[in-house]
C-alpha positions in Angstrom: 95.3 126.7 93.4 92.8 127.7 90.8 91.2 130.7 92.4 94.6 132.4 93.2 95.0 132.4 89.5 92.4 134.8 89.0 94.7 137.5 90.1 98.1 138.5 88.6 100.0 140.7 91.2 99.3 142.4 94.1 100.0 145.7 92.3 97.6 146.9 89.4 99.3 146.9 86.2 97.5 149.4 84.2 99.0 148.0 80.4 96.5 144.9 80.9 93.5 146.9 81.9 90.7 148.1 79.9 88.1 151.0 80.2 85.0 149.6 80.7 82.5 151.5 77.5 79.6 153.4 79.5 75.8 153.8 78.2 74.7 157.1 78.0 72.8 159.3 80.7 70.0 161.7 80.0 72.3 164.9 79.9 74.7 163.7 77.9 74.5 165.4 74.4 77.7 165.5 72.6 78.5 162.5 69.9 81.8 160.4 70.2 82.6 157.8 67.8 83.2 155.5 70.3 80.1 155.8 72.9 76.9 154.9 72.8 74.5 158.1 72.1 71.2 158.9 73.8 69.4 157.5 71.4 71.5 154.1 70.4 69.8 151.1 71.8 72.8 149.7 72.8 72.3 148.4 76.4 73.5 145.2 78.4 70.1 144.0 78.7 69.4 144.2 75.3 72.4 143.2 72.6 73.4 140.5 75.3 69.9 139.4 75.5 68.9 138.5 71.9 65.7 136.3 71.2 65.7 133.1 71.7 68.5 131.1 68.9 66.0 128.0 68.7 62.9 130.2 67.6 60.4 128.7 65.1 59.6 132.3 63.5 62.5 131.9 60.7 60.8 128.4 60.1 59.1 127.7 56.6 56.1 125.4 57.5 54.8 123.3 54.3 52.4 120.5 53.9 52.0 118.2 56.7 55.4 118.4 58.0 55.5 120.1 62.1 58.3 121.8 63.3 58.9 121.4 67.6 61.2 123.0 69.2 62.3 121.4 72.5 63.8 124.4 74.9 65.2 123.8 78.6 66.6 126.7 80.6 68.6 125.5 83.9 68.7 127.8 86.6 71.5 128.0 89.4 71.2 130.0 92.3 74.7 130.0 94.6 74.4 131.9 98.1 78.4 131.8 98.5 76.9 133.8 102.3 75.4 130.9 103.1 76.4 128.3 101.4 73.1 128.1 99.8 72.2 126.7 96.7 68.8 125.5 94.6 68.8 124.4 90.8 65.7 124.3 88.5 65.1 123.3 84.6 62.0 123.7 83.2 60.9 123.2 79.4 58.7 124.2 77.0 57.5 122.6 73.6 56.4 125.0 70.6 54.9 123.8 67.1 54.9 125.2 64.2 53.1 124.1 61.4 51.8 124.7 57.9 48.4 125.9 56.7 47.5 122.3 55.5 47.2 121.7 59.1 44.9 124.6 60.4 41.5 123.1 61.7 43.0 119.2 61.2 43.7 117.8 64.4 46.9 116.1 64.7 48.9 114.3 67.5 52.1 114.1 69.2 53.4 111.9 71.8 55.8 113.0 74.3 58.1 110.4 75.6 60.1 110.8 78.9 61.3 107.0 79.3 63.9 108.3 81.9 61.0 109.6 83.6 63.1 113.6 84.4 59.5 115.0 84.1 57.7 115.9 87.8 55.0 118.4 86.0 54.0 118.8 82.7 51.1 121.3 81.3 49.3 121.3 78.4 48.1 124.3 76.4 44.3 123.4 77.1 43.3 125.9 74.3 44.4 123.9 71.8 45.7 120.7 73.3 43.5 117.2 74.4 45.4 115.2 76.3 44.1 111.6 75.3 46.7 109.4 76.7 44.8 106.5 78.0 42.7 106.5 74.6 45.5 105.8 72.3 48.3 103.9 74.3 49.2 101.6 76.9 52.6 102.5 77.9 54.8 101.6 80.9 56.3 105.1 81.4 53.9 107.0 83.1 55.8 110.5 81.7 54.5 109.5 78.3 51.5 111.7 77.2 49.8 112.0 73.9 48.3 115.7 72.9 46.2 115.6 70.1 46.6 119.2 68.6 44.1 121.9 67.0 45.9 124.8 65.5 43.6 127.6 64.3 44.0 130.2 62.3 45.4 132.6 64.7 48.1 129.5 66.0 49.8 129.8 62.4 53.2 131.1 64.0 55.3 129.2 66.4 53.0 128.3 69.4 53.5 126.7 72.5 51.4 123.5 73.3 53.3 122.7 76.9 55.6 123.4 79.4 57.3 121.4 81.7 59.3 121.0 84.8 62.1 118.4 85.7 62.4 116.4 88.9 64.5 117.6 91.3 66.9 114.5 90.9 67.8 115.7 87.4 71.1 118.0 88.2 73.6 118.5 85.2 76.3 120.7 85.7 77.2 121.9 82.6 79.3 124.8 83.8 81.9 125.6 87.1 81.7 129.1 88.1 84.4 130.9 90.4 84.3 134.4 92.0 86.8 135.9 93.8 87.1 139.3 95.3 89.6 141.3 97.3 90.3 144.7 98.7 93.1 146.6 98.7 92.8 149.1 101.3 96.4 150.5 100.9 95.4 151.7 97.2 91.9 152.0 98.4 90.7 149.7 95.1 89.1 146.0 94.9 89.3 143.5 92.2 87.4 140.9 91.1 87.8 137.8 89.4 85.3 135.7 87.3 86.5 132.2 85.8 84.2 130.2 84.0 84.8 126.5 82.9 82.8 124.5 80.8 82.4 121.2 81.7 84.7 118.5 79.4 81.5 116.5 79.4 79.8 119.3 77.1 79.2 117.9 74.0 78.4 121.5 72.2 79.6 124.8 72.7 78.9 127.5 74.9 76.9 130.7 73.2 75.9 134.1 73.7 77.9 133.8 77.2 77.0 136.9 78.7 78.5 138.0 82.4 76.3 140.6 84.5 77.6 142.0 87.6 76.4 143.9 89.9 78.3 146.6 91.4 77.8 147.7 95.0 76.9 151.6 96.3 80.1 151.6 98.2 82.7 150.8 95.4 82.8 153.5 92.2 81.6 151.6 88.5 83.1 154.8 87.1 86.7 153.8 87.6 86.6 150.0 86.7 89.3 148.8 85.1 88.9 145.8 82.7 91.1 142.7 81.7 88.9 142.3 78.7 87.7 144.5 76.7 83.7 144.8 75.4 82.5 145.4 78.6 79.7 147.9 79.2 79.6 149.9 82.6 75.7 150.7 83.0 75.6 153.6 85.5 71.8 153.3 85.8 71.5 149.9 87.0 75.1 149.7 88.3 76.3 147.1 86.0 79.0 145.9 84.2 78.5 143.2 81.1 80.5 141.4 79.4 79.7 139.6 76.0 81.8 136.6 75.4 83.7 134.4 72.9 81.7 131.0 72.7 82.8 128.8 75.2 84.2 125.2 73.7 83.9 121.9 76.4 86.8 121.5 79.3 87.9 125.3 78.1 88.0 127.8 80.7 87.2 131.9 80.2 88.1 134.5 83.0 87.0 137.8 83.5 88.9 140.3 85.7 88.0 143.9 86.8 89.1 146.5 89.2 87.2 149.5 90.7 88.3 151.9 93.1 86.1 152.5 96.9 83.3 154.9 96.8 85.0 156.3 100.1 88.7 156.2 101.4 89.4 154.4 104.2 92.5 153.2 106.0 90.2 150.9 107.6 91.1 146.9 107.1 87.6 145.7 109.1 85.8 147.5 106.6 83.7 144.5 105.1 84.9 143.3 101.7 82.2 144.2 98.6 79.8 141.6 97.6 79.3 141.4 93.6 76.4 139.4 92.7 77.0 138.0 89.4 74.8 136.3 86.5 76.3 133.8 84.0 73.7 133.3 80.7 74.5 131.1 77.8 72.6 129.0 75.2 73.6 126.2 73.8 72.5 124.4 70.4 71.6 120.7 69.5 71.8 120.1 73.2 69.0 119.1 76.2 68.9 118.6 80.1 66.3 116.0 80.4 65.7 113.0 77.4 62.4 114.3 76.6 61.4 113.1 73.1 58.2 114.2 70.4 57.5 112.0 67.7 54.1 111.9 65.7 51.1 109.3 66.0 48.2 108.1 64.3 45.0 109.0 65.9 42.9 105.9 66.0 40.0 107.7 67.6 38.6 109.6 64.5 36.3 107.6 62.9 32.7 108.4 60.5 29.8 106.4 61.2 30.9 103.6 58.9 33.8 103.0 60.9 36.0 105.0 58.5 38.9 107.6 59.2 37.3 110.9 58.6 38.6 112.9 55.7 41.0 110.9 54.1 40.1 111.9 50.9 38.8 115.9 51.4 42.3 117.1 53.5 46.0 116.9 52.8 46.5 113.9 55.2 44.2 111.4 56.4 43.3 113.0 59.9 44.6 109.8 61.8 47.5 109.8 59.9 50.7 110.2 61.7 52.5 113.9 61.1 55.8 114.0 60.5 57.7 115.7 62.7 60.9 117.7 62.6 62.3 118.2 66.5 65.1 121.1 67.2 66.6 121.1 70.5 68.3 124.1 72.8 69.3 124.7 76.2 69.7 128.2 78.1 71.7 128.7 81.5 70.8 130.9 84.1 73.7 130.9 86.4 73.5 132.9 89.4 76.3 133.7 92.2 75.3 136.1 95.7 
């Protein structure tokens, strides 16, 4: 079926392969035009590994508007050995906001009404959670921070993290691996297809593939069905960085290396090539966590007032008005 199309023929056919590009050792000091040098900073766990897209830093923060940024990372862990396999998404919620708002408290209610949330932690340094003094509410994942920037919380800052119940298990992407050795030629390939699922509603990003290669098989020699890969003889890598990935659309990777060692002998256990899948995607989240702003009813002067209404940009129990960004990142590992 599908995993036998991750191979062509039994025979290498050399017009479809690519040489892997390889990042520089310490002795090397002659310049090609096509090579990384010494001093390039050109590495797999760098380029493919670029901040995160949803950051608040390229944000412009004015008046009394706040900027949150929503982030869940799912991570996968296949044992294909043991048939293993655990999942985990946890989240984290950053702020941004404008000057206006340094020193004047404002608050944010978190809504979780499908209740996905097992765990969730607020910054203490700058977050009061006052939940049962504002609302009544029959979700108990609902939580309401009131929130004290400083001066030194002007950038993005994170006021909580979170982790999602176990029961929560999307599967936004189908990962096969498939390996075999030729012992006749003395080389093994190895296959990678990845499939988005047609339930995606949003693309695949900054896919990245990491392998590992093992001490018995030679990185040196791989041969590539792509090209853009990046042979890291330090860490005895390979990486790939990928076309975005659209939903139901399927990308497959194919390499071949020869053995460290000959050997005529067909026992000899085949190679095991741990591999790591990473992608982002935009617009998109796990769980149905939700921010929206709230007045603070608890602020009052001794006449029974608001405080500050007329002295700061926005009465201090008045609700912010906030702008919510969401993003997801996959962590998909195979052993």
């Amino acid at each position: 079926g599908e995993e036998g199309n991750l191979f062509g023929s039994s025979t290498p056919n050399p017009d479809n392969r690519h040489q892997a590009k390889s990042t520089p050792k310490s002795s090397d000091k002659t310049k090609s035009s096509g090579t990384p040098q010494s001093g390039d900073k050109t590495k797999p766990s760098g380029e493919l590994f670029p901040s995160d897209p949803m950051s608040l830093s390229r944000v412009e923060s004015h008046g009394t508007t706040v900027h949150v940024a929503i982030q869940e990372q799912l991570s996968c862990l296949f044992d294909d050995f043991s048939n293993g396999t655990s999942r985990r998404i946890e989240g984290t919620i950053h702020v941004q906001a404008g000057d206006e708002l340094v020193d004047q408290p404002f608050l944010v209610h978190i809504q979780d009404t499908n209740k996905h949330v097992s765990q969730l932690l607020e910054e203490p340094t700058i977050c009061q959670d006052i939940t049962s003094q504002v609302i009544e509410s029959e979700n108990p994942g609902d939580r309401v921070l009131r929130v004290n920037l400083t001066p030194k919380h002007t950038g993005e800052t994170c006021i909580a993290s979170y982790v999602c119940d176990s029961e929560l298990r999307p599967i936004p992407l189908l990962v096969k691996t498939k390996v075999r050795a030729f012992h006749d030629i003395q080389k093994v390939r190895v296959g990678i297809k990845i499939r988005s699922n047609p339930a995606n509603t949003v693309s695949m990003t900054r896919l990245a593939v990491i392998m590992a290669v093992p001490p018995d098989v030679n990185g040196e020699t791989v041969l590539m069905s792509k090209e853009g890969g990046v042979w890291d003889s330090m860490k005895r890598l390979i990486a790939w960085s990928l076309e975005p990935l659209e939903p139901g659309h399927v990308i497959e990777v194919q390499c071949q290396l020869d053995f460290m060692v000959p050997s005529q002998d067909k026992n000899r256990p085949t190679p095991r090539f741990p591999v790591l899948i990473r992608c982002d995607a935009i617009d998109e989240q796990f769980s149905n966590v939700d921010i929206s702003g709230i007045h603070d009813p608890t602020i009052q002067d001794t006449d029974g007032h608001h405080e500050h209404q007329q002295s700061s940009p926005a009465s201090a129990s008045s609700p912010v008005k906030i702008n919510v960004s969401r993003s997801t990142r996959i962590l998909h590992r195979k052993v």
